[in-house]
N, C-alpha and C positions, 0 to 999 in steps of 0.2 A: 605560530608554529611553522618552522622550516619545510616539512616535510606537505606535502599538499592528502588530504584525508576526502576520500569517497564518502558518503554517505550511501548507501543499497538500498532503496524500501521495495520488499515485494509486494506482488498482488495479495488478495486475497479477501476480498469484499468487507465483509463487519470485522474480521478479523484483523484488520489492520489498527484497528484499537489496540491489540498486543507491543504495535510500534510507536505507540503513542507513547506507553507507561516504562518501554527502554529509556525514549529519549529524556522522561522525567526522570530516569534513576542515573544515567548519564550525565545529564543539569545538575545532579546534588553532589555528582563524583568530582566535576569542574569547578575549578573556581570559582566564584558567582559573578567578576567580573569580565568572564567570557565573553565575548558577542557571535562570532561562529566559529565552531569546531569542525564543521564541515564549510569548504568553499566549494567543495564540488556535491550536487545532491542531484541522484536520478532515482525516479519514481517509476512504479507500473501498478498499474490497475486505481487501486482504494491508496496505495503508497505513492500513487500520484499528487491523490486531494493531499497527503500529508506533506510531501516532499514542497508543493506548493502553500502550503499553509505552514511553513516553517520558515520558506525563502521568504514569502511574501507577504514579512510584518520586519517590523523593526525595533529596539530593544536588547535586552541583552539575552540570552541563550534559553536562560531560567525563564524569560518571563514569556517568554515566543510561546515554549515546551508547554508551560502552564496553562495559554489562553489556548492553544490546543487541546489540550487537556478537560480543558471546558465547555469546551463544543465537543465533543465525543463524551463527555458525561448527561449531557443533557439532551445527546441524541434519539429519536424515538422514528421508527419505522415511516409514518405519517413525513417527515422532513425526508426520505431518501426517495420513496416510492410508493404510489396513490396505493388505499389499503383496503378503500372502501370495496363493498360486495357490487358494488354498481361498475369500478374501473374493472378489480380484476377479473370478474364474470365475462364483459367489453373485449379484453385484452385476450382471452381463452379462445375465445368465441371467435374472432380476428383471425388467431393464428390455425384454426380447427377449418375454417373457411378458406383461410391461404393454400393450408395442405392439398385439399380437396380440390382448388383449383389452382394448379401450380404453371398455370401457362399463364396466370392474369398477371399483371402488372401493375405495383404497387410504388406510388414516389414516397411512403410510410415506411419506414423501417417497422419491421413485427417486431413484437418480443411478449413475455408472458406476462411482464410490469410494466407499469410507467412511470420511471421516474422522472418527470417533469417536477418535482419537487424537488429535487438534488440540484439542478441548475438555479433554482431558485435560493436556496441556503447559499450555494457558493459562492452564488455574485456579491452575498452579502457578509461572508465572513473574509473574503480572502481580494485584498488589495492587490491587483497585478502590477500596478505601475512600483512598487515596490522592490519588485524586482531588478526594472532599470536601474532604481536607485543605488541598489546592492551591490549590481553589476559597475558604475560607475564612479563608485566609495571605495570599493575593494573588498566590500566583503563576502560577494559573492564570486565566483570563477565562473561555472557553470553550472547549469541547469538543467535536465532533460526529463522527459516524462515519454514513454514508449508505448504508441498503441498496433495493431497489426492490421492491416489495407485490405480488406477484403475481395478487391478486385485479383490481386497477384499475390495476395498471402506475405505480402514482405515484414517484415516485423520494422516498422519506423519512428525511430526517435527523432521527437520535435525537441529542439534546444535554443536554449540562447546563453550565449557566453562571451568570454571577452573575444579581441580583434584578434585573438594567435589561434583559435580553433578553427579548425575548417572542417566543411563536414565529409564525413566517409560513408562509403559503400562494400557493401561484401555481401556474400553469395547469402540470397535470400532477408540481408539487414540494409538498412537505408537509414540516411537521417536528414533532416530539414532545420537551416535555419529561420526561425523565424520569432514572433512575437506570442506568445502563450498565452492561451482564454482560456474562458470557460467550456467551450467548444475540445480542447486540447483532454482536459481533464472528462467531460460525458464521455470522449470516444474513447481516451486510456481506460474508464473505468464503467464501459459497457460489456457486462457478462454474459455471455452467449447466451442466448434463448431467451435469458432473465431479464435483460435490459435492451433496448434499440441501438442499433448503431446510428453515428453521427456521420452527416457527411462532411469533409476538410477536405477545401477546395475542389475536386472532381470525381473524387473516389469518399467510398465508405467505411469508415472504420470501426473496427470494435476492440474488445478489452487487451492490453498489451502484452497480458500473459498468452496472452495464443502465437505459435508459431516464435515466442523470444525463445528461445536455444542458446544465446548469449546473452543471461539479463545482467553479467558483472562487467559487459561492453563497454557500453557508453559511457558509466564513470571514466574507467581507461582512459579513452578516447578524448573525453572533456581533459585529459589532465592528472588526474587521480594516480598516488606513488602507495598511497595504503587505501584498502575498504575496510569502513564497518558496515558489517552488511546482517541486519533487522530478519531473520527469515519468517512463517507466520505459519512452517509444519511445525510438527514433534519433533524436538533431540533426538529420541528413544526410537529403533527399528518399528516398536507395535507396542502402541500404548493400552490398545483396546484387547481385552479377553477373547479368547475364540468367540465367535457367536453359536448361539446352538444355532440347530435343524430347523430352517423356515424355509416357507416357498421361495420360488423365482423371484430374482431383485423384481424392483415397480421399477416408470421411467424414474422417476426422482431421485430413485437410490442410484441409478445409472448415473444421470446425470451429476450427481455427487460424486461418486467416483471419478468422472470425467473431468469436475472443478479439482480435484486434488490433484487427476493427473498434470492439468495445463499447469495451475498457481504450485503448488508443494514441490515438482522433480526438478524443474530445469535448474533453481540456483544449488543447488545439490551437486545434480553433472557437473554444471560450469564450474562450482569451485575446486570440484575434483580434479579437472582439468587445469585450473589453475594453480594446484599444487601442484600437477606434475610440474610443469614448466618450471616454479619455483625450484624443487626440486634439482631439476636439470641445470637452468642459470646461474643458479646462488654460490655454486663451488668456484665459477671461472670469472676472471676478472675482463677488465672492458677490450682486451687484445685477443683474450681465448674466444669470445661470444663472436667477435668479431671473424678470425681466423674460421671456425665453424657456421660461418653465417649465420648468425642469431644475434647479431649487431643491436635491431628493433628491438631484443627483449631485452625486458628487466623484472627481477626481483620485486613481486605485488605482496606488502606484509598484509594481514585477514586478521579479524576480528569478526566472529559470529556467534550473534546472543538467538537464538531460537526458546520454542515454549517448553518448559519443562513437563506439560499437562497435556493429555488430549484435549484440542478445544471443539473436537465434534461431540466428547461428555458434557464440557463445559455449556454448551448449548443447549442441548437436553434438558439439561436441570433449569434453562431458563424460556421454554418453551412456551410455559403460560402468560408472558410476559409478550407475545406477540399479538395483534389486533383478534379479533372473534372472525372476522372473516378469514385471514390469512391461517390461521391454525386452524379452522373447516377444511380449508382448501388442502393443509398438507396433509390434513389426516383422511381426508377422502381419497389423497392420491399416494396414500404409502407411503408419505415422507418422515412420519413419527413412528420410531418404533422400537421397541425396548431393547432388541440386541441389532447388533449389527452396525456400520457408518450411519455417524449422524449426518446424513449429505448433503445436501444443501442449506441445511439449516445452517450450519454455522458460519458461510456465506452471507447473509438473510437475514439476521437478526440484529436489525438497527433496533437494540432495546438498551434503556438504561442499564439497567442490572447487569446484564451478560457485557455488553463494553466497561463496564468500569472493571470487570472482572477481568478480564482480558488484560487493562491499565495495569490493575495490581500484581496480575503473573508477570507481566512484565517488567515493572517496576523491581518485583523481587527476585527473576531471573540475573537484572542487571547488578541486584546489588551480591546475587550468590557471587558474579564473579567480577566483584570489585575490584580485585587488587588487577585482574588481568585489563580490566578498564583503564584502572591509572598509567600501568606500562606502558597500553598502546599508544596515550595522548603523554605519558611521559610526565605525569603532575605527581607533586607530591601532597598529601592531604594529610594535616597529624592522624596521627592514630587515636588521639584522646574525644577528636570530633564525633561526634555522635550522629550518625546518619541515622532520620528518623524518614518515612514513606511520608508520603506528600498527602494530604489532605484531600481525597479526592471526592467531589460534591457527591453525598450518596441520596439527597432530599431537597424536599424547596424548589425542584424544579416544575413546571408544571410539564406535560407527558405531551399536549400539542403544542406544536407551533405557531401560539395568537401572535398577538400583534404585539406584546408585554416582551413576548418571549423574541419574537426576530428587534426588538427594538433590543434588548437584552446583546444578541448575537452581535448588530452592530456596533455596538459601542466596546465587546470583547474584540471586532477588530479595528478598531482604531485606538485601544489603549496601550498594543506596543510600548509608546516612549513612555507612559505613566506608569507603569508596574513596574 
């Protein structure tokens, strides 16, 4: 394809599973001899881990999409963050001691989890030198994943891309060339309070939706002449019913509010913003923009597949389906409750059920607007083809992570070129 294609994944913790089952319905709209449709992909938060578990396999489009697809079906709470009553009791107990004394000095990042289990799946599904590869072959352009520096709040994208990018700077945004870990992806996709910040090189970072105000940036800036851009709020203004008459929010429900505010508003704004611009440039040609000083801009065409469902209901209904400790723990502190934001739950809920569920709204979102999918990418598909939703493992898996099961994960990432 002539035209150079963004890929967007936002934050948004379990919910990034919803961007999984796009890029599956997007694999069925493409040719199946595709290899990438995206050469520019920036990731934030949990659409980091995806963004690099897309770039970094090899294969053709469909089959990247699907060993994805695999690992977020068979994912279970235990593989993201310890569950037992012994860690997160530990973990409470830490940060209730931190409060209390806030002059101590800790080289421990706090948080109310600990995912040292997620570093551990990653190293094992997701090939980085891969990347090189991509970078070297042409299929990939660039790369970036965005976490925010805790020392000066900067929002910074880590990248790596070909020799014509160079990195930029702007008021409150930074970005770094460099080599991309595991390291890259724990600090993009550390959720305030929830998860521990990582340190990268001298400073501390945490999850990339904090403080991004620009998350449809660094596409641009890599390159990017169209985004498709994955979002993981609602379409729809208020998906949820008024709530009746209950007490004061708890912290949980706060904090819930406060995960929609960071992950759900900003690609919202930004694209508003970026229609205006649209808007403004798209009438004048390269002499007018020029004449006006607006020479730098151009014309950004958008594609946006968002969830047709609330997935703070969607969660709800798959509550039981969380460990016996962690579902004590949210119902002792207000986090379950019949009316109102489902808050940080659906952040939270590395559970089979509710991510394949999440795949299939997605999947079905993509194919509500099929025909607008083929436009963007410009393919033509007969009409007589029968698009059928993908198969997505609903059993047979086992729910921890033995030894069957990570042998399982590695060989999902080293079958790229076999599928």
């Amino acid at each position: 394809m002539s035209v150079k294609t963004g890929l967007v994944l936002a934050g948004g913790g379990a919910r990034a599973a919803y961007q999984v089952g796009v890029l599956r319905g997007v694999a069925a709209l493409l040719p199946p001899e595709v290899q990438q449709p995206f050469p520019i992909i920036t990731g934030t938060s949990a659409g980091a881990i995806n963004a690099l578990g897309l770039a970094g396999r090899s294969g053709s489009f469909r089959s990247r999409t699907r060993a994805l697809a695999a690992v977020w079906a068979s994912l279970d709470s235990d593989a993201v963050y310890r569950t037992d009553a012994r860690g997160v009791l530990r973990n409470g107990l830490r940060m209730f001691w931190a409060l209390l004394r806030s002059n101590s000095v800790s080289n421990k990042p706090l948080a109310l989890l600990d995912n040292s289990p997620l570093r551990e799946l990653l190293n094992e599904i997701i090939e980085f030198e891969r990347v090189d590869k991509a970078l070297t072959n042409g299929d990939l352009e660039g790369l970036g994943i965005t976490a925010m520096n805790y020392t000066n709040g900067h929002s910074t994208t880590f990248f790596q891309a070909q020799d014509g990018i160079t990195p930029w700077a702007r008021a409150h945004r930074r970005s770094v060339r460099c080599k991309l870990s595991v390291d890259h992806l724990l600090a993009s996709s550390a959720l305030p309070t929830l998860f521990p910040s990582v340190r990268l090189d001298k400073h501390y970072f945490g999850d990339g939706a904090l403080r991004q105000s620009r998350p449809l940036s660094p596409a641009i800036r890599l390159g990017a002449e169209r985004l498709f851009i994955i979002g993981v709020s609602e379409s729809g203004d208020d998906f949820e019913k008024d709530p009746q008459a209950e007490v004061a929010p708890t912290i949980p429900q706060v904090l819930g509010q406060m995960l929609n505010a960071v992950f759900l508003d900003s690609i919202q704004t930004d694209l508003e913003s970026l229609q205006r611009i649209n808007a403004l440039v798209q009438p004048l040609n390269a002499k007018q923009l020029e004449k006006a000083g607006l020479a730098n801009m151009r014309f950004i065409d958008t594609l946006v597949i968002s969830p047709s469902r609330s997935l703070s209901e969607l969660a709800r209904e798959h509550i039981n389906e969380l460990p016996r400790s962690m579902r004590w723990f949210l119902q002792k502190t207000g986090s379950i409750k019949k009316t109102g934001s489902g808050g940080a739950l659906s952040y939270i809920l590395f559970e089979p059920g509710y991510c394949q569920r999440l795949m299939q709204l997605g999947y079905d979102d993509t194919m509500a607007q099929a025909d607008a999918v083929r436009t963007f990418f410009n393919v033509e598909i007969p009409r007589t083809e029968l698009q059928k939703a993908p198969k997505i493992p609903r059993q047979g898996f086992t729910t921890r992570h033995n030894a069957l099961t990570k042998r399982w994960l590695q060989l999902i990432g080293r079958a790229g070129t076999k599928v």
